[in-house]
N, C-alpha and C positions, 0 to 999 in steps of 0.2 A: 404528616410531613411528606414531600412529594419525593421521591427517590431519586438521586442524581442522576439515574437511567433516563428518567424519564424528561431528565431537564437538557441534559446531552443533546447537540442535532445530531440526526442520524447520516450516515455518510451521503446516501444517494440522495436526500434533500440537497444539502452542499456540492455535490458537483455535481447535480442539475441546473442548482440555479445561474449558471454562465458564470460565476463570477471565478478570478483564481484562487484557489484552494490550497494552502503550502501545508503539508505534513511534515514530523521528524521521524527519521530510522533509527530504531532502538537496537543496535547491534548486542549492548550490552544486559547482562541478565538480574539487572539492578532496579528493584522498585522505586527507589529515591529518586535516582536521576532521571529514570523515565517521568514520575511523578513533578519532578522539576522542571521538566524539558517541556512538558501537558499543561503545565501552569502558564506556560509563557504563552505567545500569541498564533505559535504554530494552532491548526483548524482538527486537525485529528495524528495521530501515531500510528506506524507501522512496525510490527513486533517483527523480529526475523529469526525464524526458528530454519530458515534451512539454511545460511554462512554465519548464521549470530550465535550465542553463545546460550541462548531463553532453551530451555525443555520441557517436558512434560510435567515435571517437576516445580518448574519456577515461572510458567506459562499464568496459573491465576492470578501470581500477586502481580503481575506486570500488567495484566488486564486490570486486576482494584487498583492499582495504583492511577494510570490511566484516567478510569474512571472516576474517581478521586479526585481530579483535577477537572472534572467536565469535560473531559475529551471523548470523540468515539477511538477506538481502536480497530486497525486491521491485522490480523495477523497474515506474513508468510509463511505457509506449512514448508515441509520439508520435499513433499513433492505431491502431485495428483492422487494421495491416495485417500478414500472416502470415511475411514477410520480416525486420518488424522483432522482432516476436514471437519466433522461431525463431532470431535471432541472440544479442538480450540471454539468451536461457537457454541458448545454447552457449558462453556466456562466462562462465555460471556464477552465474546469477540461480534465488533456490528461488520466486519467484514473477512473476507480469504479472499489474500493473494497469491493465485495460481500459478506456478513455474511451468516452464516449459511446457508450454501449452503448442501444438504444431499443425492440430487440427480441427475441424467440428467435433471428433469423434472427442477431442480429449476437450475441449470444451463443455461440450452435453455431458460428461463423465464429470465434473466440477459442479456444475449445474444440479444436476441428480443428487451432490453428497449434500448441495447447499441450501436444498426446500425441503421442507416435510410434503407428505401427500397429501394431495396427488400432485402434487408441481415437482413433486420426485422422490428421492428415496431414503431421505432422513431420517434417522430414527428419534423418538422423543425422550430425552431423559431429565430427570428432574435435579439438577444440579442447579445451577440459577432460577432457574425457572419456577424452584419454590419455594423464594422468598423476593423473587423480583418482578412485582408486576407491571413492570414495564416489556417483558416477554413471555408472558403466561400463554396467550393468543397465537395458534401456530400459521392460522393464515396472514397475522397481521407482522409473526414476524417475516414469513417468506415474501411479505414486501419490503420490510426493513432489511434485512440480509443484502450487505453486496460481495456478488460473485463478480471478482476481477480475475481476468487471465489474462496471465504476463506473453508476451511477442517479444522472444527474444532468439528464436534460430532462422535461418536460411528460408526454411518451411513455414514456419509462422507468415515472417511476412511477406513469401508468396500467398498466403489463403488467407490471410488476413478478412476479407471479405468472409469467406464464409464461416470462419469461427465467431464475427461480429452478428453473423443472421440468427445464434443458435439463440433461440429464448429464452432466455433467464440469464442470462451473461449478461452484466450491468454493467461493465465498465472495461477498458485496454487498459494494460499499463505494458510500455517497453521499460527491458532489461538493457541498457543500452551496451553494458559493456559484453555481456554474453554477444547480443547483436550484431559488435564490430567486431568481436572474434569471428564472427560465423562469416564474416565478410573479408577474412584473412588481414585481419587489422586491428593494431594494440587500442586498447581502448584508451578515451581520453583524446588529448588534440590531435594524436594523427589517424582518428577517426573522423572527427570531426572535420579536420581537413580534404575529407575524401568526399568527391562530388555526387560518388553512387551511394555510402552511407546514407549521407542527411537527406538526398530525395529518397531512401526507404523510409527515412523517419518523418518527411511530409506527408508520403503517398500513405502511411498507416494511420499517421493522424486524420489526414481527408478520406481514407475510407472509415473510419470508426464513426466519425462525424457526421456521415453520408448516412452513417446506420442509426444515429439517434444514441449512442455509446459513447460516453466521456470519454475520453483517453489523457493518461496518465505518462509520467515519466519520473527516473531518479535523476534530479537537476546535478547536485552537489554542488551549487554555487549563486547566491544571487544572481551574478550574468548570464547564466545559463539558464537560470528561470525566465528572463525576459528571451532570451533565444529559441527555448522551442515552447512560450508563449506564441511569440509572433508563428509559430506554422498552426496554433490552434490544441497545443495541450493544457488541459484545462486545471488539472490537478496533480502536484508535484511535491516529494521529499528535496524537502530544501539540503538539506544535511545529516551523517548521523550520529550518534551520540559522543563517537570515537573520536569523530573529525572536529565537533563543533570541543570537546575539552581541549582536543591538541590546539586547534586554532586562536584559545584563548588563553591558554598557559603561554604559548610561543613569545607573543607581544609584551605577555605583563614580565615574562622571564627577561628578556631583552631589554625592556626599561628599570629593572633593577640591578643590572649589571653595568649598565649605562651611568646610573646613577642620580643624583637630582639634577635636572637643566641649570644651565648657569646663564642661560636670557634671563 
């Protein structure tokens, strides 16, 4: 029988192929709901181990779980470090996304934790790897591997350019509301309302694009996926776990307090 690794698309197939790409944020440290959330028609999941709640601890079953559902998964580590990097993808993560990322230098430093050699400086350990031959191959996974580093301060998206040239960076994703803080601005609409904000949030998406790099964003809202669609991001967390149960208790609580319609 063919292994659900194997049947999974892998991220960087999916936001190559131009089309939009909606992920869900797994803020919570719960295999079910992730597992639930993966079934649905979201394209892959974002585990968030640096403001979520997942650890070291509860990081594989959120991956099986995931995977379990034929989703790929990316995890966010907790920050740039090559330790934690190297462990969430030997347990079975098809991508890391990078926090605070501000220059080439902390880019190529992501890059390095996220290939084996010689494309960098991975170490090889046999956790997945020996019983899933869908990642046996260390050259074929250092093509499957996506290294995303997040733009989300002041510095970032000044050099945006050249953390997009570092080679083996596969993908942008902005942080938007770290972003608008850095731009002395509450994140959310009166960010959005600010006319130097959103041309940073162009200018990074037309330079990632200029550079052959997907770029990514956290929408949190149907309208807001069509919004910074139209500047050319390609790939987006529609919602996360937190928001999308509050959003759906809210309505069904409200119409039973309401009671039956009397049309």
């Amino acid at each position: 029988m063919e292994s659900v690794a194997n049947t999974r698309p892998y991220l960087l197939e999916q936001w190559r192929s131009g089309r939009l790409s909606l992920g869900v944020w797994c803020s919570l440290a719960e295999p079910r709901a992730a597992e639930v959330l993966a079934r649905q028609d979201f394209d892959w999941a974002c585990i968030d181990m640096q403001h979520g709640y997942t650890t070291r601890a509860t990081l594989p079953s959120m991956i099986d779980a995931i995977t379990n559902a034929g989703k790929p998964s990316i995890v966010r580590v907790s920050w740039n470090t090559p330790a934690d990097i190297m462990w969430a993808l030997d347990v079975g993560a098809q991508g890391i996304l990078v926090p605070m990322v501000e220059s080439a230098a902390d880019a190529r430093k992501a890059v390095e934790a996220c290939r084996y050699p010689p494309d960098g400086s991975r170490s090889f350990g046999c956790l997945r790897s020996g019983f899933d031959p869908a990642i046996t191959e260390a050259m074929d996974v250092n093509r499957q591997v996506a290294c995303v580093v997040m733009v989300e301060t002041a510095a970032a998206a000044n050099d945006v350019a050249s953390i997009a040239e570092v080679p083996g960076v596969d993908a942008v994703f902005v942080g938007p509301s770290d972003l608008a803080l850095a731009f002395g601005l509450t994140p959310g609409a009166d960010a959005r309302n600010s006319s130097e904000f959103m041309q940073a949030m162009e200018r990074i998406a037309h330079v990632a694009i200029s550079h052959n790099k997907p770029v990514g964003v956290y929408a949190g809202s149907p309208e807001l996926v069509w919004r910074w669609a139209d500047m050319g991001y390609q790939f987006m967390t529609l919602e996360s776990d937190l928001g999308l149960l509050g959003s759906a208790a809210q309505p069904a609580l409200a119409a039973a307090r309401e009671g039956p319609s009397k049309s």
